[in-house]
VMD Tcl script that draws the C-alpha trace (Angstrom):
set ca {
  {1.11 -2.10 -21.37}
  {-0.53 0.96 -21.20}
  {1.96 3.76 -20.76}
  {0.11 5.20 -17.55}
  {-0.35 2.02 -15.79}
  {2.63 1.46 -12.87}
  {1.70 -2.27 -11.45}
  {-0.24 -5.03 -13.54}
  {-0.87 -8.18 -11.72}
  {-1.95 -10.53 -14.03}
  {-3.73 -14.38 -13.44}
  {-1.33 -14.18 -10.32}
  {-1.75 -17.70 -8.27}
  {0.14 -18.91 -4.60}
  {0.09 -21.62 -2.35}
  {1.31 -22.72 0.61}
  {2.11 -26.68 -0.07}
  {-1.38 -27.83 -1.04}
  {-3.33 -25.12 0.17}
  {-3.99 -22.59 -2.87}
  {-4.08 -18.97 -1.02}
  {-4.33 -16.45 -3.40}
  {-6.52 -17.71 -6.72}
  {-5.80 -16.16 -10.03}
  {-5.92 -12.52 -9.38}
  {-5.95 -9.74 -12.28}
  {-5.77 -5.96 -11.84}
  {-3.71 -2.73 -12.56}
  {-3.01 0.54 -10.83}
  {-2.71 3.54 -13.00}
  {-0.03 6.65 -12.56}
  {-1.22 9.04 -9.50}
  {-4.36 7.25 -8.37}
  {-4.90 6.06 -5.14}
  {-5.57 2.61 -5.28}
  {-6.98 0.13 -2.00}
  {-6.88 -3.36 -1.62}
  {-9.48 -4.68 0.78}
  {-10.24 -7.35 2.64}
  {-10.84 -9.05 6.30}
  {-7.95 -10.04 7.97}
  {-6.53 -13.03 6.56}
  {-7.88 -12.51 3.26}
  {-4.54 -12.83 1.44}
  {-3.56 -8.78 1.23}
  {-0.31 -8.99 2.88}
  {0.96 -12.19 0.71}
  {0.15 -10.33 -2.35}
  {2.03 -7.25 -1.32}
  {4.68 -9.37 -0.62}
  {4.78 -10.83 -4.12}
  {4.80 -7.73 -5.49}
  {7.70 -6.63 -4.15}
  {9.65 -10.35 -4.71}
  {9.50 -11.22 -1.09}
  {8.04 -14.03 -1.52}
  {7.53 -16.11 -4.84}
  {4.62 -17.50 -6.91}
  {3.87 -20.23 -8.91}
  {1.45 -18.78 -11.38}
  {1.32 -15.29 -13.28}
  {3.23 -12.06 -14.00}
  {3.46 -8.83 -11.77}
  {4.84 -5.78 -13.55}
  {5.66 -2.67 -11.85}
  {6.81 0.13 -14.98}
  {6.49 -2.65 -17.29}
  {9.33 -4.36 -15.46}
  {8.46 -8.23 -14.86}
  {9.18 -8.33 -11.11}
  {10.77 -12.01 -11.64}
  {12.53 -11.14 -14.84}
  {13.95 -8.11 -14.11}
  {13.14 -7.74 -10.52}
  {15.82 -4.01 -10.01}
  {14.35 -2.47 -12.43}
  {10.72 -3.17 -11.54}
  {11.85 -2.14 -7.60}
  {14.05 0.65 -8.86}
  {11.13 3.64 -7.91}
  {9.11 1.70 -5.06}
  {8.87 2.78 -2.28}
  {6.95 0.34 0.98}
  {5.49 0.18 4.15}
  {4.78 -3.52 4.75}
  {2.94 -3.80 8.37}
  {4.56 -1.74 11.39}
  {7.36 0.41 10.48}
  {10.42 -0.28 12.26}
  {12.73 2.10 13.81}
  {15.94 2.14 16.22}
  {14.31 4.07 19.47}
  {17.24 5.83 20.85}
  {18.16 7.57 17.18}
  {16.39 10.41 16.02}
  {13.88 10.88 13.25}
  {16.72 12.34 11.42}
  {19.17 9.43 12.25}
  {16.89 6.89 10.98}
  {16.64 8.73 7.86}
  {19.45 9.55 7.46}
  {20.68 5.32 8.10}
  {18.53 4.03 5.48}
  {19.42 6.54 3.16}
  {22.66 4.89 2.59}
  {20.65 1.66 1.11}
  {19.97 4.04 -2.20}
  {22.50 5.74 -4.60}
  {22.47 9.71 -4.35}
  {20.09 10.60 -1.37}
  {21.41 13.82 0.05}
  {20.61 15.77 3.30}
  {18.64 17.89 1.28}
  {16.50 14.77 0.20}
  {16.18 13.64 3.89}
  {14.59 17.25 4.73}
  {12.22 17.61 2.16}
  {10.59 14.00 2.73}
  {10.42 15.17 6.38}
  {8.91 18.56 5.33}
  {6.48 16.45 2.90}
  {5.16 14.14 6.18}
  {5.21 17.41 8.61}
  {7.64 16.15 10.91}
  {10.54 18.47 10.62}
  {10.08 20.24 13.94}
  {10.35 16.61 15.56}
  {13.07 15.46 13.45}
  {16.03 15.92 16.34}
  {13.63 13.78 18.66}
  {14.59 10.11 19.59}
  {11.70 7.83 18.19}
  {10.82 6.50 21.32}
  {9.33 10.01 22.24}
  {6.81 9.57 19.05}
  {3.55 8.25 18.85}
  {2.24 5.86 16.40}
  {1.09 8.43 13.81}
  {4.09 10.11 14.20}
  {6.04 6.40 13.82}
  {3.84 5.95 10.97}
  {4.48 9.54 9.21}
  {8.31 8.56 9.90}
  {7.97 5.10 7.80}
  {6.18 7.36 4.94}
  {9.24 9.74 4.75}
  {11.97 6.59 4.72}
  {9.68 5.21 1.67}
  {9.83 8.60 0.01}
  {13.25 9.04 0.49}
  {14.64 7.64 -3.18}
  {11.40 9.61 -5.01}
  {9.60 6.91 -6.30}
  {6.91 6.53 -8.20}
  {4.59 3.89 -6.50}
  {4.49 3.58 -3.08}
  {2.80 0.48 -1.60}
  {1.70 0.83 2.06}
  {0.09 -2.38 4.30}
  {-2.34 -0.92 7.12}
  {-0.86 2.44 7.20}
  {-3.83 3.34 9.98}
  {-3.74 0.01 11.64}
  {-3.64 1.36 15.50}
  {-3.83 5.14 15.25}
  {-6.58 6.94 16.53}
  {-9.05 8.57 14.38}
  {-6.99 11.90 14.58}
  {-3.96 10.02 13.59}
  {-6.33 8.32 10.62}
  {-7.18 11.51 9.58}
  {-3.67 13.05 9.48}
  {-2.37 9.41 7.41}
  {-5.32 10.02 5.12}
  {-4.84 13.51 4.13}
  {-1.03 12.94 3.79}
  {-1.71 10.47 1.33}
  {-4.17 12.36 -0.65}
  {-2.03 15.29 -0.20}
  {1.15 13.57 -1.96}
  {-0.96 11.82 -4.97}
  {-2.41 15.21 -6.17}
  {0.59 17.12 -5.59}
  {3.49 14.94 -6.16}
  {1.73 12.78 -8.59}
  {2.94 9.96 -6.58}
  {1.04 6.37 -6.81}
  {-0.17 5.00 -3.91}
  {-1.21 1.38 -3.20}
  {-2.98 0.98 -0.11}
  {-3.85 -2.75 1.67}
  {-6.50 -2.25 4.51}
  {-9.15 -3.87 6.48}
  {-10.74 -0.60 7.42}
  {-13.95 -0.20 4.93}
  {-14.73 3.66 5.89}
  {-10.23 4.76 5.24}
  {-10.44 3.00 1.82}
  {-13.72 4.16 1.35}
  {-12.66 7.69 1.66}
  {-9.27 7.80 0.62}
  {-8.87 5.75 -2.46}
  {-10.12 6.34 -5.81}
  {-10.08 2.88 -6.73}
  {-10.88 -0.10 -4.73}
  {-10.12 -4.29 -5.88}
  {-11.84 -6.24 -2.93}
  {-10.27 -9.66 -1.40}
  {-11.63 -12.65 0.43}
  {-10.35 -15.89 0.95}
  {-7.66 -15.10 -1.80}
  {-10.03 -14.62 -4.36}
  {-10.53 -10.93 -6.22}
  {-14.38 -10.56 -5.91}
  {-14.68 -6.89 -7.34}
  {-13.10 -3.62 -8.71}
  {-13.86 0.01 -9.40}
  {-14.82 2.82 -7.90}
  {-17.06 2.50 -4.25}
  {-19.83 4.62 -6.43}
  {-19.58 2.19 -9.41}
  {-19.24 -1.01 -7.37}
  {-22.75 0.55 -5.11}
  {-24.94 1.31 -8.87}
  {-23.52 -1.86 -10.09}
  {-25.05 -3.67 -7.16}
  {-28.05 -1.53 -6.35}
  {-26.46 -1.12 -2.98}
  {-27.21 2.01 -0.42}
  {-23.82 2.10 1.54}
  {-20.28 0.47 1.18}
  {-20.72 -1.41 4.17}
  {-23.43 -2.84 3.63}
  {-22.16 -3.93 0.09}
  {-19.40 -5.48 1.41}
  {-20.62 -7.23 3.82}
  {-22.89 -9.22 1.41}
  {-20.23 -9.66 -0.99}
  {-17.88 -11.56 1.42}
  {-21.11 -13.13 2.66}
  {-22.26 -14.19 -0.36}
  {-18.40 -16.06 -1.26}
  {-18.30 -17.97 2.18}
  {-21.75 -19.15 1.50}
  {-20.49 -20.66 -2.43}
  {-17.82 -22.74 -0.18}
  {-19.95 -23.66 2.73}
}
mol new
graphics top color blue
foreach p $ca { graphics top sphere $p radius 0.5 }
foreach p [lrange $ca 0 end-1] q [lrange $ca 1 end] { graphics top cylinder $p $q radius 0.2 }
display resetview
């Protein structure tokens, strides 16, 4: 494996009894990029995230995270995740801090002094005291970024991290995420739904229908590659274009 490549997925393949739902998917994420997987809703995104991180098995392929097979050697391949998979949750009468500060005991050697920079690194020291229930959903969402930064990892995979915020809050989730790949150097995998957040947030995109991978590369070289004027409009006609083949 390529020494700057963090997750390989390779000829992956799942299905529920006899209905096949994600079909022999291949692609890799490289150290510090942003990278988005999209796709409608109900495309397969979620049950691929949660093969990645050995939630849930499958019968055909390899997934490496750090050149760690995921079913071989599953800890090691974990080790420096970190994940958001759909809402965050949180006890609402505990502070920001409190919550922290609870799941830090799942990993070896967080301190306080771990638990207050990931808070500084989201922006949400000054509401750290604050019970959860007070927060918004951005704020909620800024919370389950710090909990999956708290061991320092590496990659950090995150399903609909916008889903339900307002386009302030969108902004604010966007930024954070761009912010933390250029400085930190931190890897970010990023499932959404939302064309125009993985438009302008990732550097990468791999796009999903019906379980099947139907493209990859940049939104500029996916466009020239299809003569296309917008990334809208592309897509659209790409998932079009693979109902219509099954119809």
């Amino acid at each position: 494996m390529n020494d700057n490549v963090v997750l390989q997925v390779n000829n992956v393949a799942k299905s529920f009894a006899k209905n096949k739902v994600i079909h022999d998917i291949t692609f890799e994420v490289r150290q510090g990029e942003v990278y988005g997987f999209l796709g409608p809703n109900g495309a397969g995104k979620t049950t691929l995230v949660r093969m990645m991180l050995g939630l849930i098995d499958f019968q055909q392929g390899i997934i490496k995270i750090h050149g760690h097979d995921i079913k071989k050697d599953f800890k090691s391949a974990v080790r420096e995740v970190g994940a958001i998979v759909e809402t965050p949750y949180f006890y609402p009468y505990m502070s920001g801090y409190d919550n922290l500060r609870l799941a830090a005991n799942v990993y070896d050697g967080v301190t306080k002094e771990n638990i207050d920079e990931v808070l500084e690194m989201v922006q949400m020291k000054k509401r750290s005291k604050d019970k959860v229930r007070t927060y918004s959903l951005g704020m909620r969402q800024r919370l389950g970024i710090a909990r999956a930064l708290l061991h320092k990892p590496k990659l950090v995979i995150l399903d609909e991290p916008t889903n339900g915020l307002d386009p302030q809050g969108m902004r604010e989730i966007r930024e954070l995420i761009r912010q933390l790949a250029i400085e930190r150097d931190i890897t970010f995998f990023i499932s959404s739904h939302l064309l125009k957040e993985v438009e302008v947030t990732c550097d990468r995109v791999a796009i999903l229908n019906e379980g099947k991978l139907l493209a990859t590369g940049t939104v500029q070289e996916l466009l020239k590659e299809a003569n296309a004027d917008n990334f809208e409009d592309y897509f659209i006609e790409l998932t079009k274009k693979e109902r219509e083949l099954h119809v």
